[in-house]
C-alpha positions in Angstrom: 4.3 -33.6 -14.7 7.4 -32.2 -13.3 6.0 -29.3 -11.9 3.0 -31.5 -10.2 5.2 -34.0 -8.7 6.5 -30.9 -7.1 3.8 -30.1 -5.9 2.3 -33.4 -4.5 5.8 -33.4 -2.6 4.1 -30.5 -0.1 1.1 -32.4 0.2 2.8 -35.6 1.5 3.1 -33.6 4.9 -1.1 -33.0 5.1 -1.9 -36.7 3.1 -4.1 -37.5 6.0 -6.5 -35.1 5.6 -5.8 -35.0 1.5 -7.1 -38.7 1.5 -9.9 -38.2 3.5 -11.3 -35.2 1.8 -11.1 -37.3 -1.3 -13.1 -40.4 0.0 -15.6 -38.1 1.4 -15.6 -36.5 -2.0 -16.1 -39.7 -4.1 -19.0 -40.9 -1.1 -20.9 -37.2 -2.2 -20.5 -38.0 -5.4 -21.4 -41.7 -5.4 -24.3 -40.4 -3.4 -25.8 -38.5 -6.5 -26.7 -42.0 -7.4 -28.4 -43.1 -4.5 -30.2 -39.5 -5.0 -31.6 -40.9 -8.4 -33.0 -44.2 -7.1 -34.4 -42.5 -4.5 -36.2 -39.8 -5.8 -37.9 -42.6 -8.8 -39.0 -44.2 -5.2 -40.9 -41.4 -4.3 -41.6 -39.8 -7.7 -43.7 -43.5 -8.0 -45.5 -43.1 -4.8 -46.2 -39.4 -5.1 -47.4 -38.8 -8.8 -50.2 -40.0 -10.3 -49.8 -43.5 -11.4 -50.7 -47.3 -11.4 -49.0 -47.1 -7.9 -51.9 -46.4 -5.3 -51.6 -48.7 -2.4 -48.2 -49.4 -0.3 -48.7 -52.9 -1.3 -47.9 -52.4 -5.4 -44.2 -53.2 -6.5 -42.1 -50.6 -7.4 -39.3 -51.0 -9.9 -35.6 -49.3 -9.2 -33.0 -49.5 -11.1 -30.1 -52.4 -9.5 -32.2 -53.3 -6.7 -35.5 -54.5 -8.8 -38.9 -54.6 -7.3 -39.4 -53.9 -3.6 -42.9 -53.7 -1.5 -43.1 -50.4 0.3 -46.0 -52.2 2.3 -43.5 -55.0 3.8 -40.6 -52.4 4.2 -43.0 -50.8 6.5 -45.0 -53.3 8.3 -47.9 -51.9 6.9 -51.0 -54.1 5.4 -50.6 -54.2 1.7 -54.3 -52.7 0.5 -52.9 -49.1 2.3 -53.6 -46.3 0.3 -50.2 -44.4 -0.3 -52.4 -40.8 1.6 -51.5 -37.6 2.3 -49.4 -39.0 5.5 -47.3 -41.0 3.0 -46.8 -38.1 0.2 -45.6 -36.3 3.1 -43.2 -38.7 4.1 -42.3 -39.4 0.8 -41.3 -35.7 -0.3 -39.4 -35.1 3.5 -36.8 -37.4 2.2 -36.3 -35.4 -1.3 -34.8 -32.3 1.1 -32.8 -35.2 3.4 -31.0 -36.8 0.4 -30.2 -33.6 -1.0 -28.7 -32.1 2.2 -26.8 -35.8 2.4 -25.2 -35.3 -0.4 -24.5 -31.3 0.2 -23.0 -32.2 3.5 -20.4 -34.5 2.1 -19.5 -32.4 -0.5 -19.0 -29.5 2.3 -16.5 -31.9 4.6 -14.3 -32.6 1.5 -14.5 -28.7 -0.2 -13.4 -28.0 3.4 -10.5 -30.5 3.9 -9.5 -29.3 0.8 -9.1 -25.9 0.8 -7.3 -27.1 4.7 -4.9 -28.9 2.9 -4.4 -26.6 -0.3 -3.9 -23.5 2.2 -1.2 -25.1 4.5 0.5 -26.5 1.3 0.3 -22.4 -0.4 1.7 -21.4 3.0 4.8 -23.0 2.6 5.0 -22.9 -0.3 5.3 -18.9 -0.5 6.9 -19.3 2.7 10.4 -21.4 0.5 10.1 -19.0 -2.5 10.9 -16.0 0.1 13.2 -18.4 1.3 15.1 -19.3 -1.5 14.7 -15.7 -3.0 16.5 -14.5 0.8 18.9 -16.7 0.0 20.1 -15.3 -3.6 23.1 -13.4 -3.9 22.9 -9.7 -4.8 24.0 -10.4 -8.1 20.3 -12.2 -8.5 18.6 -9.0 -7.8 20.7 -6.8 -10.1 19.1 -8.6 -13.0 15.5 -9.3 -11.3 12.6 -7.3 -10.8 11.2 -6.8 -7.5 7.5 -6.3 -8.3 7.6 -9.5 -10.7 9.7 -11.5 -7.5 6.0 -10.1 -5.4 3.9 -11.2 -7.8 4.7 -15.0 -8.0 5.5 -15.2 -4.5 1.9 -14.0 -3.4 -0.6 -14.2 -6.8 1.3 -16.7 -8.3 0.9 -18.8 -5.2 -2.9 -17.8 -5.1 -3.5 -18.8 -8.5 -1.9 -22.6 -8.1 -4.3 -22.5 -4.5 -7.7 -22.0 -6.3 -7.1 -23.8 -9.4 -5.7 -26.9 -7.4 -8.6 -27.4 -5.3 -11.1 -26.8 -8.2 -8.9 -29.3 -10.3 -8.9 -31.7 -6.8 -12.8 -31.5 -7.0 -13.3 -31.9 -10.7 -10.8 -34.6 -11.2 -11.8 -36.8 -8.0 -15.5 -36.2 -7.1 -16.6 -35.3 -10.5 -16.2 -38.7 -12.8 -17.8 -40.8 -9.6 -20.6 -38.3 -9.8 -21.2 -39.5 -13.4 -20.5 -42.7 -13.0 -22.8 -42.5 -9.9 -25.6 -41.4 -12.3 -25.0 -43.4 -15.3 -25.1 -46.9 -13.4 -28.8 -46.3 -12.4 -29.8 -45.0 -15.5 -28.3 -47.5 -17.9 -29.9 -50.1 -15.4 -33.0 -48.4 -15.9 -33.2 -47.8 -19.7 -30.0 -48.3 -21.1 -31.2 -47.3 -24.6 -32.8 -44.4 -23.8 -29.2 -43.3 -21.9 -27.0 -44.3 -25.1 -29.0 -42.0 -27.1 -28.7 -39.2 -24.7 -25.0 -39.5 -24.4 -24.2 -40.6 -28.0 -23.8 -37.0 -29.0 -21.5 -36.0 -26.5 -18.2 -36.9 -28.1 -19.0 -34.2 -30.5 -18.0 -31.3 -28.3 -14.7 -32.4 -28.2 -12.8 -31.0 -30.9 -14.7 -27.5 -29.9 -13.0 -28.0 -26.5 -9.7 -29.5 -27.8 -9.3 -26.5 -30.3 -10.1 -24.1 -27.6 -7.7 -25.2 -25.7 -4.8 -24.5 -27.5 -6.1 -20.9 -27.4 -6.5 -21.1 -24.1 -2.9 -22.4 -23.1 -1.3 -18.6 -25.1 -3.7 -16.8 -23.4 -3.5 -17.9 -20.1 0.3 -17.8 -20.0 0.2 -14.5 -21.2 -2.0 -13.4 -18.4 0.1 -14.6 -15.8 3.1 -12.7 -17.5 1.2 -9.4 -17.8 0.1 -9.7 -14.4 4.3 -9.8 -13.4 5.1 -6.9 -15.4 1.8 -4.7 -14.1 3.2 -5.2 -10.4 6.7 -4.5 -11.4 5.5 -1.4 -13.0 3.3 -0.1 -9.8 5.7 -1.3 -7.6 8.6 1.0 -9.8 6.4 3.8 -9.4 5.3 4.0 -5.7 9.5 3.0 -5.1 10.6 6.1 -7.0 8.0 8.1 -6.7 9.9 11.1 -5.5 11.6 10.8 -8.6 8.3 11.1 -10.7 6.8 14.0 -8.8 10.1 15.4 -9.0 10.2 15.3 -13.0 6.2 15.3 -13.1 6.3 12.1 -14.6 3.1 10.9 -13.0 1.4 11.0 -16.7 3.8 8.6 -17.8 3.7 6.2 -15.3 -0.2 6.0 -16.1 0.4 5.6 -19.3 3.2 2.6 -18.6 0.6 1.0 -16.4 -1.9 1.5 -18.1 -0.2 -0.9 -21.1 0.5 -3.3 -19.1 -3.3 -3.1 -17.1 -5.1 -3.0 -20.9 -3.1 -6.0 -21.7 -3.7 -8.5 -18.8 -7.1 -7.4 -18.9 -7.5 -8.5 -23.0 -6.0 -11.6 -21.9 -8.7 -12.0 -19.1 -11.5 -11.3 -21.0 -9.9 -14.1 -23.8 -9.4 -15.9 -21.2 -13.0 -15.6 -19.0 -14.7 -15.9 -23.0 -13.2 -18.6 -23.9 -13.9 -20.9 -20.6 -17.5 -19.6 -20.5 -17.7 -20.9 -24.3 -17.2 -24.1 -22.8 -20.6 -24.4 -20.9 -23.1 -23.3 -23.8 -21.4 -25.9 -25.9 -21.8 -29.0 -23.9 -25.3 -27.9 -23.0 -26.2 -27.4 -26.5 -25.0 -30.5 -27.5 -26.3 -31.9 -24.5 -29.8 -30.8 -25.4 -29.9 -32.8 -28.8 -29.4 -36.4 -26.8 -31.9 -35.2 -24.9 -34.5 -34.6 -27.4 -33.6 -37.8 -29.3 -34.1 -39.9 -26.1 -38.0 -37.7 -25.9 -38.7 -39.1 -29.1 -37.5 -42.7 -27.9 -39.6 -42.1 -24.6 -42.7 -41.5 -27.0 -41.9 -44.3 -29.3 -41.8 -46.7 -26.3 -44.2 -45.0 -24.4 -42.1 -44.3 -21.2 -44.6 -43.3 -18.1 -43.9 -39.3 -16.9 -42.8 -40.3 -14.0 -39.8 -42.7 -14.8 -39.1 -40.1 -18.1 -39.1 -37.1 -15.4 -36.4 -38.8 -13.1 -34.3 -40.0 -16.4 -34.2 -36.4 -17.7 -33.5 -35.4 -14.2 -30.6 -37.4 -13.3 -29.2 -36.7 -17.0 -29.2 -33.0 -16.3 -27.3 -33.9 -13.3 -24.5 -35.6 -15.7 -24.2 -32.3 -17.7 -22.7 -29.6 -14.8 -20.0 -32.5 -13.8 -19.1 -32.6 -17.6 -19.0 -29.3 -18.0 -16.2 -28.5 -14.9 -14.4 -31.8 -16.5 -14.0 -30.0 -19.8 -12.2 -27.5 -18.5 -10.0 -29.4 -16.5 -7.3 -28.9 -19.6 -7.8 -24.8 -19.5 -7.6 -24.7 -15.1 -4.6 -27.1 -15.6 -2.7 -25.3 -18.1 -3.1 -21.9 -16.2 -2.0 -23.6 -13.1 1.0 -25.2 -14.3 1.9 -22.0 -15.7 1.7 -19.8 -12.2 3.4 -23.3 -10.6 6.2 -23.5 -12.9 7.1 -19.6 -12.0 7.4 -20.2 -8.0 9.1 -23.7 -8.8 11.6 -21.8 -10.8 12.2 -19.3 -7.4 12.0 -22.9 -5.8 14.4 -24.3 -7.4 17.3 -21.9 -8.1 21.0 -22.1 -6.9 22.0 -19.3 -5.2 25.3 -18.4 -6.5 27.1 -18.1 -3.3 26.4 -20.7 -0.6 28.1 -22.7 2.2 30.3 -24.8 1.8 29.4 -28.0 2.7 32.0 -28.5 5.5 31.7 -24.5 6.2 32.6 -23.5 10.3 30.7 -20.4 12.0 33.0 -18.6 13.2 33.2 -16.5 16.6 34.6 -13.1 17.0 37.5 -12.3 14.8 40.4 -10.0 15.5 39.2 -8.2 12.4 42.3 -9.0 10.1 41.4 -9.0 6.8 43.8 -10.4 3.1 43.3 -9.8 -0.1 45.4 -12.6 -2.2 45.2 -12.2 -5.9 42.0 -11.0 -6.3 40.1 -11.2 -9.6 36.6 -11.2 -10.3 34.4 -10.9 -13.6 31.0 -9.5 -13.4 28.2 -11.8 -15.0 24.9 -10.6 -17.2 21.7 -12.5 -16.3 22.7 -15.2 -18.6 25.6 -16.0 -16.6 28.1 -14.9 -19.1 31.3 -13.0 -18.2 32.2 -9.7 -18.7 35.1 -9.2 -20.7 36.8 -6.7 -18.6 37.2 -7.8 -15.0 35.8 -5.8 -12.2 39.2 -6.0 -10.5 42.3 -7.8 -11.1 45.4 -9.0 -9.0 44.2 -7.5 -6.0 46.8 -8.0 -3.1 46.1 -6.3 -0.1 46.8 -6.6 3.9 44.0 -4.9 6.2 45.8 -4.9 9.9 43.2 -5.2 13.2 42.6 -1.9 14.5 43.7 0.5 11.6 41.8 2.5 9.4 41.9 2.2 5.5 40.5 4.4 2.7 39.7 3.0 -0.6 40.0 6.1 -3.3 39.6 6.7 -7.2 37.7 7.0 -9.7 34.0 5.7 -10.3 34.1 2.2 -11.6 37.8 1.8 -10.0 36.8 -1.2 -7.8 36.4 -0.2 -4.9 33.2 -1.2 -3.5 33.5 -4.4 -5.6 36.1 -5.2 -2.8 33.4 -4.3 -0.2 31.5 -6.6 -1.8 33.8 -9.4 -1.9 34.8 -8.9 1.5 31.1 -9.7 2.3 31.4 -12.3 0.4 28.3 -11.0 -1.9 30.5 -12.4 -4.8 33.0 -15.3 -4.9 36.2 -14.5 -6.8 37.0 -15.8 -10.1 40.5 -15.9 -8.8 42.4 -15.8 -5.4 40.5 -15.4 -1.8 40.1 -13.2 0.7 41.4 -14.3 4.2 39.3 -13.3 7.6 42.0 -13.6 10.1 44.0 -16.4 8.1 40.9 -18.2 7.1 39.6 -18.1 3.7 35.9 -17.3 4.0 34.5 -19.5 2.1 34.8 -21.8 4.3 32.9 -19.8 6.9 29.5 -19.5 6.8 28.0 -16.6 5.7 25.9 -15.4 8.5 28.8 -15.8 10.8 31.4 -14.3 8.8 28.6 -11.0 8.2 28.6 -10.7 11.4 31.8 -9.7 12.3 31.1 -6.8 9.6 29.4 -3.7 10.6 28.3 -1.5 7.5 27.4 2.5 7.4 26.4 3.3 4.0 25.8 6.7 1.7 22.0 5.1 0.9 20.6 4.3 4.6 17.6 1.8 4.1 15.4 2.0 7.3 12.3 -0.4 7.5 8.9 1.4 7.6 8.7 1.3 11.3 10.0 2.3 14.5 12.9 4.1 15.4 13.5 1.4 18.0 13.1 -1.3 16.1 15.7 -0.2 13.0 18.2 0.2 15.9 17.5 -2.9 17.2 17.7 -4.4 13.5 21.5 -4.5 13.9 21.5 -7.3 17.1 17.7 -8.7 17.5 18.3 -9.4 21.1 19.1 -5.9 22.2 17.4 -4.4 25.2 16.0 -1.2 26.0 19.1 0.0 27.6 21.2 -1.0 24.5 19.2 0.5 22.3 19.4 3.7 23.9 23.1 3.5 24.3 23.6 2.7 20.9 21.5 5.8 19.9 23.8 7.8 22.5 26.9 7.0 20.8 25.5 7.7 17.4 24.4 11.0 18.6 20.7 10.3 17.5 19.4 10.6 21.3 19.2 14.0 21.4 17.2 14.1 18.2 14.7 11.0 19.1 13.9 12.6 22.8 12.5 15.7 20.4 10.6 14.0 17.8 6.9 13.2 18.8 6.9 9.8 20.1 10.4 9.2 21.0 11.7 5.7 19.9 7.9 4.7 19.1 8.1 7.0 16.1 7.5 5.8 12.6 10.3 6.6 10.4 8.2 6.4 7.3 9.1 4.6 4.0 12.6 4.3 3.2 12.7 6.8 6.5 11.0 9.9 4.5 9.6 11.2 7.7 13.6 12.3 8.8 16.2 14.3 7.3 19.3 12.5 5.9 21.7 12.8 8.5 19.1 11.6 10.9 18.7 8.6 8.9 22.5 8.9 9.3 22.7 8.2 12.8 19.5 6.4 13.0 22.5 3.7 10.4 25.2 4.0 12.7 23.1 3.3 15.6 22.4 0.1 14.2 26.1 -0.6 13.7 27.2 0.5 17.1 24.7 -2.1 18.7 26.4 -4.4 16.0 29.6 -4.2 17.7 31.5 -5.7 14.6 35.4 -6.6 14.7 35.2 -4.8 11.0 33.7 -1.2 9.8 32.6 -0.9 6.2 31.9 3.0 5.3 30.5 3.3 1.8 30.4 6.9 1.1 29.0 7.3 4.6 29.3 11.5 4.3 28.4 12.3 0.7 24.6 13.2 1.0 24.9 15.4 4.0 25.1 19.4 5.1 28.5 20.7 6.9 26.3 20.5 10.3 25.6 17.0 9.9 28.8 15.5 8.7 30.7 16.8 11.6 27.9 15.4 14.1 28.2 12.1 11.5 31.9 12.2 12.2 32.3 12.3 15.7 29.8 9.4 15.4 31.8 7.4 13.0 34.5 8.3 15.2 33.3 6.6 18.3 32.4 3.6 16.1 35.4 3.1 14.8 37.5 2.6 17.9 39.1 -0.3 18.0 37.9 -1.6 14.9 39.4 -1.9 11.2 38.0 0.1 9.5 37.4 0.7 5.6 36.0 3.6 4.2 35.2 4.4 0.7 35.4 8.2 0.2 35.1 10.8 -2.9 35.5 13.7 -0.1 39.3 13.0 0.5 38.5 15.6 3.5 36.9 13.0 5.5 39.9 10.0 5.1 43.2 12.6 5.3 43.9 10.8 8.8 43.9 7.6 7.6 47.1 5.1 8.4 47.0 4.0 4.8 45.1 5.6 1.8 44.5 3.0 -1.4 44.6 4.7 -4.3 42.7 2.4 -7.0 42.3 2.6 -11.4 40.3 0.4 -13.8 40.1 -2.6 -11.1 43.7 -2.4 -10.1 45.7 -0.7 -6.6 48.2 1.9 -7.9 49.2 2.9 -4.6 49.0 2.8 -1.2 50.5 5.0 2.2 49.6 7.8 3.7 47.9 11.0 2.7 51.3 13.3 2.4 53.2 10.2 0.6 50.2 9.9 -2.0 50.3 13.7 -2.3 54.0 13.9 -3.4 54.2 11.0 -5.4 51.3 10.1 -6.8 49.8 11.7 -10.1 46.3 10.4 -9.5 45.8 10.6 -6.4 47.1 14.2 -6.6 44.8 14.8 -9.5 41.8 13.4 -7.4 43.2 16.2 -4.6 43.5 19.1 -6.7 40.0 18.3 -8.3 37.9 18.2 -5.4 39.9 21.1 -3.8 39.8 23.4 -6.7 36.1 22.9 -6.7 35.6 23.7 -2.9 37.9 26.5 -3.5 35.4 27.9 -6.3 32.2 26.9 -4.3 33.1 29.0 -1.3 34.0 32.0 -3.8 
């Protein structure tokens, strides 16, 4: 009910059109008993009867005897003809289109409604998933976060119409049908419908079955998108290892599975409709026997049986109402749990955007614990008593060993994490009271794994300020040093970069990532490992970039090539979450056991490579 309510709070917006798609679905389906009464009109004028002139009384069920004759103006002793049969039997294709057309109008303004509320729907899961921290996506899976936000999504749009139509239109239908026909023969109705009730339990029982099956479905069909989207994310990786054998085999587990669950799924609703008919078909037959016993004329039988086997199909769709409604409050309850997640970090609710800062950045005694995906703490904390001054203009170099801390305080500077303890100070001003998107962007970011977007080379530039024009973009470019490169590739700034940028080399993507910061123009300069993939040619060409970046900036850098941070005013030297040390590269190297261990490492090993 939960999940529902949620649901019919989207609708509100659209109730106009959701109200009249409903009244024009309970007129089509009230209609379907106007159908019957007028089709025993003309079934008693057209077949061969004791009604032979327009002047005979007819019989119809609720509105008793009328004179066709008088309805007509004609004189009563005129033969009912060819001219009347014709008539008669024009209306049969009139009422039928009637009731067709009505049903078309509210299918219509249904699937209106149910689309527009799907579209926003999918529209606040991306929103809300946008909005999660990065600690969210270290324990989620991207292909299972597609899945509900665009099959998921699809799943509660086809069943919610269907269970719209079925719910609303159906039951009038019926009741639409039984009314005549119970005013017609009411015994000869009971008997038809007595049985009924018996192909409950079938449809109760299958249920249950139904409910596992379904949910399981929906579940396999998250962990089959997470698998192919895995595959076609590292698939560099699995060519590499020529692994493409075993990625088959991993989707094909997950595809054999969700497809058993289909067919159980497709069997078991399909078992529905033979069992109602069935069952259907014994009332029937014991309301013959009554109609031979009484001696019903074929005419009036004909349109009895007729309008009864127009009760069974609206039966049918209402028996599986339980099976459409369990599937859909499965895929609903996995977008309304996107929905409805906190993100971890958000602004504060008196939170000030900020302008441009002087780029001043404090550490106060900074600890954080990691958390697992059920929230829990880890027991040894990421960093711990963290007290650190970052002056306007400088450059800084975080150093040590993997796991030291050091981009965990990148990461807390972007506020990506809160702090367990302490806070971290943007000129004086703790940042959580700053709201986010202001506070990121007086933080420009070059980092060691460049994400472009699979397009332009223009428009990942431009990705770092939206509003950038031509001119900028090109500037930007200059300053990187990516100009020269762009000019030569076919199509210039219109060229394609490819997925993940797989159509350049790494130090173009490189510069194509300090472009984007340039055209930032942030106060603040975050370099995470910013030289470590590339060739001697393209670090220096990376360097003089970075160099031209940084001016005036503070800048950070995080650096396992101590080569590329010797100049730096201060060096951090950080172990096991904690600073041990800080000053400048000859102080570090005199005093400093491992800091000069991390020297003579790397150097010894240079030393042997070039040997």
């Amino acid at each position: 009910m939960d999940t529902l309510k949620a649901i019919w709070k989207y609708v509100l917006p659209y109730r106009g059109r959701f109200i009249l798609s409903t009244v024009l679905g309970i007129l089509s389906g009230l209609f379907s008993g106007v159908m019957i009464i007028g089709f025993q009109l003309i079934f008693s004028l057209v077949l061969k009867g004791k009604t032979t002139t327009l002047g005979e009384g007819i019989e119809l069920p609720l509105i008793g005897e009328i004179n066709p004759a008088a309805l007509l103006g004609v004189a009563g002793d005129t033969p009912v003809g060819i001219t009347g049969v014709a008539i008669a039997c024009t209306f049969i294709p009139v009422l039928i289109f009637m009731r067709g057309f009505l049903g078309y109008l509210s299918s219509y303004m249904q699937a209106w409604v149910t689309s527009k509320v799907v579209y926003q729907i999918r529209n606040d899961a991306f929103r809300s998933i946008m909005r999660q921290s990065p600690g969210y996506f270290n324990n989620a899976r991207t292909g299972e976060l597609m899945q509900t936000v665009i099959s998921q999504t699809g799943v509660v749009q086809r069943n919610a119409m269907m269970l719209i139509q079925t719910v609303v239109q159906r039951p009038v239908t019926i009741i639409a049908i039984l009314v005549p026909l119970f005013a017609s023969d009411w015994i000869f109705t009971l008997m038809s419908l007595v049985i009924f009730p018996a192909c409950l339990y079938p449809i109760l029982r299958l249920g249950k079955r139904v409910r596992k099956v379904g949910a399981k479905e929906e579940y396999d069909s998250r962990a089959l998108m997470a698998s192919m989207q895995e595959s076609f994310a590292g698939i560099r990786l699995v060519k590499a290892y020529a692994r493409e054998d075993h990625e088959m085999q991993r989707f094909d587990h997950s595809n054999a599975s969700m497809t058993t669950n289909m067919v159980r799924w497709a069997k078991a609703l399909e078992l529905i409709g033979p069992i109602v008919e069935t069952v259907a078909s014994f009332g029937i037959a014991a309301g013959l026997v009554y109609a031979w016993h009484r001696g019903i004329e074929a005419q009036k039988f004909f349109v009895l049986v007729m309008a009864l086997t127009q009760i069974y199909p609206p039966l049918k769709e209402l028996s599986r109402v339980q099976l459409f409604l369990q599937k859909t409050t499965i895929a609903a309850g996995m977008v309304f749990e996107i929905l409805n997640r906190t993100p971890d970090i958000q602004d504060a609710p008196n939170a000030e955007s900020i302008g441009r800062t002087s780029g001043a950045v404090s550490f106060k005694n900074i600890t954080l614990y990691y958390r697992d995906k059920d929230d829990v703490k880890k027991d040894i904390p990421a960093v711990k008593g963290i007290d650190l001054q970052l002056d306007p203009g400088k450059f800084y170099a975080l150093v040590g060993r993997s796991g030291a801390g050091k981009s965990t305080l990148f990461s807390l500077l972007l506020r990506f994490y809160d702090p367990d303890e302490g806070a971290v100070l943007l000129d004086g001003k703790d940042i959580r009271l700053c709201t986010q998107n202001s506070l990121r962007a007086n933080i420009g970011i070059v980092s060691q794994d460049t994400f472009l977007f699979h397009d332009t080379i223009r428009e990942n530039i431009r990705y770092g300020r939206l509003d950038a024009t031509e001119a900028e973009i090109i500037a930007a470019a200059k300053k990187a040093h990516a100009h020269e490169f762009i000019e030569q590739i076919s199509q210039g700034y219109d060229a394609v970069v490819g997925e993940g940028g797989c159509n350049l080399s790494g130090g173009q993507k490189q510069r194509i990532s300090i472009a984007r910061a340039v055209l930032r123009d942030a106060p603040i300069l975050l370099l995470d490992e910013a030289y470590s993939a590339l060739d001697t040619e393209s670090e220096k060409i990376v360097q003089d970039a970075i160099h031209t970046l940084s001016t005036g900036k503070t800048v950070v850098a995080i650096a396992h090539r101590l080569s590329t941070i010797l100049e730096a005013d201060q060096i951090i030297v950080m172990d096991q979450g904690r600073i041990l040390d800080r000053g400048p590269h000859a102080e570090l190297l005199s005093r400093n056991p491992v800091y000069q261990n991390l020297y003579n490492l790397q150097y010894s090993s240079e030393e042997q490579r070039q040997a």
